[in-house]
C-alpha positions as CSV (number, residue, x, y, z in Angstrom):
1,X,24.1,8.3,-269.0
2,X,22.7,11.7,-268.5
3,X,24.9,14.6,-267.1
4,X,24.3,15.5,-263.8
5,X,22.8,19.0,-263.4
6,X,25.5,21.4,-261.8
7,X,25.4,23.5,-259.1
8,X,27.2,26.3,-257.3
9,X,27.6,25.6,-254.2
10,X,29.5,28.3,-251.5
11,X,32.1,26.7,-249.4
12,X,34.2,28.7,-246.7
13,X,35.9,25.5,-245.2
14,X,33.3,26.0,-242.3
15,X,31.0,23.0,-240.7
16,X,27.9,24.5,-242.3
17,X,29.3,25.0,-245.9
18,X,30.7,21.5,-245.9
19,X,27.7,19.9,-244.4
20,X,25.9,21.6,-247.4
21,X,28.0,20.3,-249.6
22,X,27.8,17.0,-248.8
23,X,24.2,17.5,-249.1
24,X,24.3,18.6,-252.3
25,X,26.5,16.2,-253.6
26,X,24.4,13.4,-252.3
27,X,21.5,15.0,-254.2
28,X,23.2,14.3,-257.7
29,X,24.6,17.4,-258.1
30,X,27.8,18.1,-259.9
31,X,29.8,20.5,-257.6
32,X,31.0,23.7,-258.1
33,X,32.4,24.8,-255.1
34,X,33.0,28.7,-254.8
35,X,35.5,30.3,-251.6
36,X,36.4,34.0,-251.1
37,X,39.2,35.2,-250.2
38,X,37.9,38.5,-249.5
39,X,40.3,40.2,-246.6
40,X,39.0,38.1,-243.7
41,X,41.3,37.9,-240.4
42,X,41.1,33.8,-240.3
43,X,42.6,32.8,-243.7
44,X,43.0,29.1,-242.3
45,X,39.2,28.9,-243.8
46,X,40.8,29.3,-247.4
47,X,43.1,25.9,-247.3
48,X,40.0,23.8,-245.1
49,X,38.0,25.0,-247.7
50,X,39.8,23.5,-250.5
51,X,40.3,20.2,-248.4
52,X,36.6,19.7,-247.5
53,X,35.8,20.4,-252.0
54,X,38.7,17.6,-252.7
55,X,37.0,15.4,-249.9
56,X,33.5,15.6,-251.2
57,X,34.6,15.1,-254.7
58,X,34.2,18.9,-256.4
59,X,34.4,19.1,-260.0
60,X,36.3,22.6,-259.8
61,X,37.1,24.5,-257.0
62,X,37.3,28.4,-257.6
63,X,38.8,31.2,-255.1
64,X,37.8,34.6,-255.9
65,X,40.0,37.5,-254.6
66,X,37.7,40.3,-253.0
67,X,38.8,43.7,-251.0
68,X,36.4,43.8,-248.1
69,X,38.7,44.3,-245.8
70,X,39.2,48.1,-248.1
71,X,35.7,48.8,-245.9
72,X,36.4,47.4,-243.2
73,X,33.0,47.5,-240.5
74,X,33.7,44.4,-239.3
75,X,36.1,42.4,-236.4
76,X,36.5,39.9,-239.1
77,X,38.2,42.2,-242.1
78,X,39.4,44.8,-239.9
79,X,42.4,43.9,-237.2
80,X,41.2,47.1,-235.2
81,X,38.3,45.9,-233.9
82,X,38.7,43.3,-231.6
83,X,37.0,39.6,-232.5
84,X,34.2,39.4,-229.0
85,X,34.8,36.2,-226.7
86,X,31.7,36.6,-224.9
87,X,28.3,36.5,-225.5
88,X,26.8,40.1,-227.0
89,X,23.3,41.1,-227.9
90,X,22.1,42.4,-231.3
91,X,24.3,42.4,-234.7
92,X,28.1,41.7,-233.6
93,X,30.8,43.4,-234.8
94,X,31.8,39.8,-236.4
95,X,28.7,40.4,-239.0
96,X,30.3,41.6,-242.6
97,X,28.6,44.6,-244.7
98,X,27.0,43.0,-247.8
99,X,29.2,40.1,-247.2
100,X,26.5,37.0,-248.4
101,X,25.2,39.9,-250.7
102,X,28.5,39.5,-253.0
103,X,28.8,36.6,-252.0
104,X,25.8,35.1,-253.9
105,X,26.0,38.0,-256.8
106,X,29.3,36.0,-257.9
107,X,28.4,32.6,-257.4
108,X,24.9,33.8,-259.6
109,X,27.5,35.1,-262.3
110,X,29.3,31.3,-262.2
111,X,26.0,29.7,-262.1
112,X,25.3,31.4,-265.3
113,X,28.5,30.7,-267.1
114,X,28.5,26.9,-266.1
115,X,24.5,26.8,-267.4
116,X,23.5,25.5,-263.5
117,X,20.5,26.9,-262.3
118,X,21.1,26.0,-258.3
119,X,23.2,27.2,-255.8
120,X,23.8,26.1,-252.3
121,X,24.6,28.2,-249.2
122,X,24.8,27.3,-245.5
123,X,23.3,29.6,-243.8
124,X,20.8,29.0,-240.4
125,X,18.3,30.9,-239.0
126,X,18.3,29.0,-235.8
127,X,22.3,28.4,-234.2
128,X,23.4,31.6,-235.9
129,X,25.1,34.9,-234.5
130,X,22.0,37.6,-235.7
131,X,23.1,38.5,-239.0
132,X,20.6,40.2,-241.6
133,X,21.6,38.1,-244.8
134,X,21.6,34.6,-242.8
135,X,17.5,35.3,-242.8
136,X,14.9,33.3,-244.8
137,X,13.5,37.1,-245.8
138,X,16.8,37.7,-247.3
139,X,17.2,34.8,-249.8
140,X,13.7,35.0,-251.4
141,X,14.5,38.4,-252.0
142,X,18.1,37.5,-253.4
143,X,16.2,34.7,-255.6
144,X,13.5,37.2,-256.9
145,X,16.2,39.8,-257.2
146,X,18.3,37.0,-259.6
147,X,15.5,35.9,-261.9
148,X,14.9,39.4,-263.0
149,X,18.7,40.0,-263.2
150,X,19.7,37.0,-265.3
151,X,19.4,35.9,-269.1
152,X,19.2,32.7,-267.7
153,X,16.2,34.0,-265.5
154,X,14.6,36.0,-268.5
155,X,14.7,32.7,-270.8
156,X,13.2,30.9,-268.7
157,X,15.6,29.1,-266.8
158,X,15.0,29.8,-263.3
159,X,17.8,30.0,-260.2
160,X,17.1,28.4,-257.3
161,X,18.6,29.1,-254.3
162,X,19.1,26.4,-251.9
163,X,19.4,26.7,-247.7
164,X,19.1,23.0,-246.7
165,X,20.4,23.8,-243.6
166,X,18.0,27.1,-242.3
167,X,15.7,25.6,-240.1
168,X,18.4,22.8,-238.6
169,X,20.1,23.3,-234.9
170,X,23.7,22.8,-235.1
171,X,23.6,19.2,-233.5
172,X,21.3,18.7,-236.2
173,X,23.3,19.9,-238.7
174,X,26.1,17.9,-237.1
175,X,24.6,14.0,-237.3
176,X,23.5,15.2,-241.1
177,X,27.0,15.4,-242.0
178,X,28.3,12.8,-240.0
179,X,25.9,10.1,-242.1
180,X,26.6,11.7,-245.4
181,X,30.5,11.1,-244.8
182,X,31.8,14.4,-243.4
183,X,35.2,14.6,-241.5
184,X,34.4,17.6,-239.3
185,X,38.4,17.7,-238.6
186,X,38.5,19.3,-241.6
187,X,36.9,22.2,-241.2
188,X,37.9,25.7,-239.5
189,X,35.1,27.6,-238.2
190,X,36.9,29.6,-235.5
191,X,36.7,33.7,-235.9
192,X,40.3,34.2,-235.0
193,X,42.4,31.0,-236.3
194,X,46.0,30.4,-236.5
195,X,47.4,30.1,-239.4
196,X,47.7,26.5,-238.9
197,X,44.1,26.1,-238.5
198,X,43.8,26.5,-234.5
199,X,40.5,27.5,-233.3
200,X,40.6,29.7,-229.9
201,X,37.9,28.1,-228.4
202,X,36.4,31.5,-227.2
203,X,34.7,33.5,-230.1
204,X,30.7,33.3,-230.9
205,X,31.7,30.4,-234.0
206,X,33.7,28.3,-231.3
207,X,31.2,28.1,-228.9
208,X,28.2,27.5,-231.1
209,X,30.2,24.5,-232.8
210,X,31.9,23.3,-229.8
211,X,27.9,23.0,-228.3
212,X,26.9,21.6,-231.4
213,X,29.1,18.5,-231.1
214,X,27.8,18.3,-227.7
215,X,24.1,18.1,-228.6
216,X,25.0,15.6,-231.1
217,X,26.8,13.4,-228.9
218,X,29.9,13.4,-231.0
219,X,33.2,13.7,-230.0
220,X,34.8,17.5,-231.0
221,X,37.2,16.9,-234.0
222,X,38.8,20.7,-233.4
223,X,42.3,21.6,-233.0
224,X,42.3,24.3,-230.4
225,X,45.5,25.9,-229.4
């Protein structure tokens, strides 16, 4: 039987990671499943991350350690600046300098090591919070940026990045998962967890997922505290 082709795909324990996931996995693609532990404030994502890659059957799952927090800029790496709980206009002070920008870089050095030629990310242009790198403009530049960047991209052996869920609404995104298996109780996507994985119920991530499970007509799996 042939091998199935391997991809990288970046998993912070959230709903949209692990939707894409499970997208990816019912592709045919062997999983590689790549989390950061890169300073953030809600550290819960790091152990719902490693559940939702056992659930979905990852071949390896990888943590890399990262200093973001040494920058700081953002309410999620620096405890100064206080996570919003209403709605604000423009960038919020929850986006993260460069954030999907190293985040790809490194899952394009593993993609080259393990010889895989995809990689997965979850971003949305549609139920997102107005970050820069969550943009369609953004990947296709990342992409271009890779293939000129890579042996693998030199040799012929184009990267493709893959955003299955950028055009999708959040209740969308929500039924997706639900028929491909997912167990959204899971996942952490709350701003300012507990360490025990306890969402507030109040931050921009809360109240896009909490409507979300609404427009799908699904009962809300999250533990709030």
């Amino acid at each position: 039987m042939a091998e199935r082709k391997r991809a990288v795909i970046l998993v912070s324990g959230g709903l949209d990671s692990t939707t894409v996931l499970a997208m990816a996995r019912a592709a045919g693609y062997a999983c590689y499943t790549l989390s950061f532990d890169y300073g953030q404030r809600h550290r819960a994502e790091l152990l719902a991350a490693e559940r939702v890659s056992a659930a979905l059957g990852d071949v390896e799952h990888k943590v890399v350690k990262l200093n973001l927090d040494s920058i700081g800029g953002s309410a999620l790496t620096d405890t100064a600046i206080a996570v919003p709980e209403e709605a604000t206009s423009g960038i919020p002070v929850t986006y993260v300098p460069a954030r999907n920008t190293v985040f790809l870089a490194i899952a394009l050095g593993w993609a080259e090591v393990l010889g895989a030629q995809d990689i997965f990310i979850g971003v949305n242009a549609v139920d997102y919070s107005g970050y820069p790198d969550c943009r369609p403009e953004f990947i296709a530049a990342f992409e271009a940026m890779a293939n000129l960047a890579t042996r693998a991209g030199v040799e012929g052996q184009p990267l493709d990045i893959h955003t299955p869920l950028m055009q999708m609404g959040k209740g969308d995104i929500i039924r997706a998962g639900i028929e491909l298996g997912v167990d959204y109780a899971l996942t952490v996507s709350c701003y300012q967890a507990t360490d025990e994985g306890l969402a507030c119920g109040r931050c921009d991530s809360c109240r896009l997922r909490r409507q979300g499970f609404a427009d799908a007509g699904i009962a809300d799996p999250t533990r709030y505290r």
